[in-house]
Structure formats: structure tokens, C-alpha cells
C-alpha positions as CSV (number, residue, x, y, z in Angstrom):
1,X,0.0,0.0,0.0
2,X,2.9,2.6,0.5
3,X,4.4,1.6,-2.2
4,X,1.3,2.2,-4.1
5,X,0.7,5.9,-2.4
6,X,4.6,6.5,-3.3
7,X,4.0,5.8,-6.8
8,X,0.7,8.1,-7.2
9,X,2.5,10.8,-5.2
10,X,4.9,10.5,-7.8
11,X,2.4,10.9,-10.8
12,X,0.5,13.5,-9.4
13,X,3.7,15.2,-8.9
14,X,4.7,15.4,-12.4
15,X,1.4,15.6,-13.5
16,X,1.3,19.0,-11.2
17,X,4.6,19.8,-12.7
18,X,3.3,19.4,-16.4
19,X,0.5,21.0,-15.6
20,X,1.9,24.0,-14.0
21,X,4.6,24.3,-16.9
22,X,1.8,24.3,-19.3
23,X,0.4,27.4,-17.5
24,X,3.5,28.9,-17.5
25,X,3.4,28.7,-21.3
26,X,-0.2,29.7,-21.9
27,X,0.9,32.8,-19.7
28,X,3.8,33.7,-22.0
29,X,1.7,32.9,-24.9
30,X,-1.0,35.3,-24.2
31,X,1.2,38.1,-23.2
32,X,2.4,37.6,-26.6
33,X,-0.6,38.0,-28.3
34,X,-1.8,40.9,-26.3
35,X,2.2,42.7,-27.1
36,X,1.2,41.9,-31.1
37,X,-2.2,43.3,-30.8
38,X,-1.3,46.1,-29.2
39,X,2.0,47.7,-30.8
40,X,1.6,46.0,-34.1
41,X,0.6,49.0,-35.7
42,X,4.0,51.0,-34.7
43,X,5.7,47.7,-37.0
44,X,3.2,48.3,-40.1
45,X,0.7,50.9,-41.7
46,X,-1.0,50.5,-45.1
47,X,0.6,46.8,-46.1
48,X,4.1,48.8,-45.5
49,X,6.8,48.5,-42.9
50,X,7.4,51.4,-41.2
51,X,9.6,49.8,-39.1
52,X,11.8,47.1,-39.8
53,X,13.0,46.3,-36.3
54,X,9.2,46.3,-34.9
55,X,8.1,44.5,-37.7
56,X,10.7,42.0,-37.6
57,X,10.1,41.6,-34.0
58,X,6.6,41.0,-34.6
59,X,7.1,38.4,-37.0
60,X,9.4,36.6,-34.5
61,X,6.4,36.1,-31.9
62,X,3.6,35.5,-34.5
63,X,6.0,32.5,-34.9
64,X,7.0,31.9,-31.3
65,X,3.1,31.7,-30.7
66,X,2.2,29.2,-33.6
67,X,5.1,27.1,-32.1
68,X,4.1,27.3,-28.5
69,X,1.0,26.6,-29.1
70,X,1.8,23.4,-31.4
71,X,3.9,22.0,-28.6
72,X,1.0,22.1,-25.9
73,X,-0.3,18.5,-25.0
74,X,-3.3,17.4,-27.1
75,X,-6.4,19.3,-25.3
76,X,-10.4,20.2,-26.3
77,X,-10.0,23.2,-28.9
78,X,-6.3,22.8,-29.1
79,X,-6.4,22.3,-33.0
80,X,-8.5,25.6,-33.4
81,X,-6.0,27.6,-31.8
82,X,-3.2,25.9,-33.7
83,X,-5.2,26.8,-37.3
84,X,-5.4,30.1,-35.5
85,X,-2.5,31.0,-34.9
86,X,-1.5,30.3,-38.9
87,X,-3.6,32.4,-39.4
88,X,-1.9,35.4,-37.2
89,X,1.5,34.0,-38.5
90,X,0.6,34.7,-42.1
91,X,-1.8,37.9,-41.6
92,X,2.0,39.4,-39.9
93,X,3.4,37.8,-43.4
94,X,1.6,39.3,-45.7
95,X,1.9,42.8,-43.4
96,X,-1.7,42.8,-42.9
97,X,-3.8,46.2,-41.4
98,X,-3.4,46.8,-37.8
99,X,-7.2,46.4,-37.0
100,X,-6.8,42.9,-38.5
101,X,-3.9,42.0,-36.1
102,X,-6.0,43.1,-33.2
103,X,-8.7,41.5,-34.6
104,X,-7.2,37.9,-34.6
């Protein structure tokens, strides 16, 4: 019986561990999204760059986001953010409007 309660201690553990790393990423994900939304429009203005640093920046964590999300265990709705987030990653691509950004 201890051996058994050692051994579920144990799971639960990591599975805490997991779980808590997993929240750790969602938070870094969504500050992400919320940095995009927000100062995308200092990177690009009518389909141009005004600003290749900020752009380039923004490109960085439309990809850093697709990626992150991708890597989170299988979950409900998991895919939908994952065709989401293609989405973003290409809208930055293509230098879409600002609105657009905020929008996705």
C-alpha cells in the first residue's frame, strides 16, 4: 500500500509539474498575443513597414506563438488555436492592417 501511495505521489507530482509548466506557457503565450495586438501598428501601416526592427520583432512572436501553441499537450480546442494562430503568422506575413492584427 505505501508503495502504491509513493507511486501516485509520484504521478501526481509530475502531472502538477506538467500541468503547471503548461500554464507557464499559456501565460507567455497570451502576453504575446496581447504585445502583437497592441504595438503591431508601430511595426506596419497601409501593407508597409514602417519599421523594420518592430516588424521584424513582430514576426518573431507570431512564430513563437504558432510554435508554442503546437507543442501544448493534445487538449479540447487545441487544433483551433493551432489553425489560429497560422492564421496570425501569415496575416503578420503578408503585413496585414493593424485592426486585422487586433482582430485575430
Amino acid at each position: 500500500m505505501a508503495h502504491l501511495l509513493r507511486w501516485l505521489a509520484v504521478l501526481l507530482g509530475g502531472s502538477l509539474c506538467i500541468s503547471v509548466a503548461l500554464a507557464s506557457d499559456a501565460a507567455v503565450t497570451w502576453r504575446l498575443l496581447d504585445y502583437l495586438a497592441v504595438d503591431y501598428g508601430g511595426a506596419v501601416a497601409d501593407g508597409q513597414v514602417i519599421s523594420a526592427s518592430e516588424y521584424g520583432e513582430r514576426q518573431e512572436f507570431s512564430e513563437t506563438i504558432e510554435a508554442q501553441i503546437a507543442a501544448w499537450p493534445a487538449m479540447p480546442g487545441q487544433a483551433e488555436l493551432g489553425v489560429a494562430a497560422q492564421a496570425l503568422r501569415r496575416s503578420v506575413s503578408d503585413k496585414a492592417p493593424p485592426p486585422e492584427i487586433e482582430r485575430q
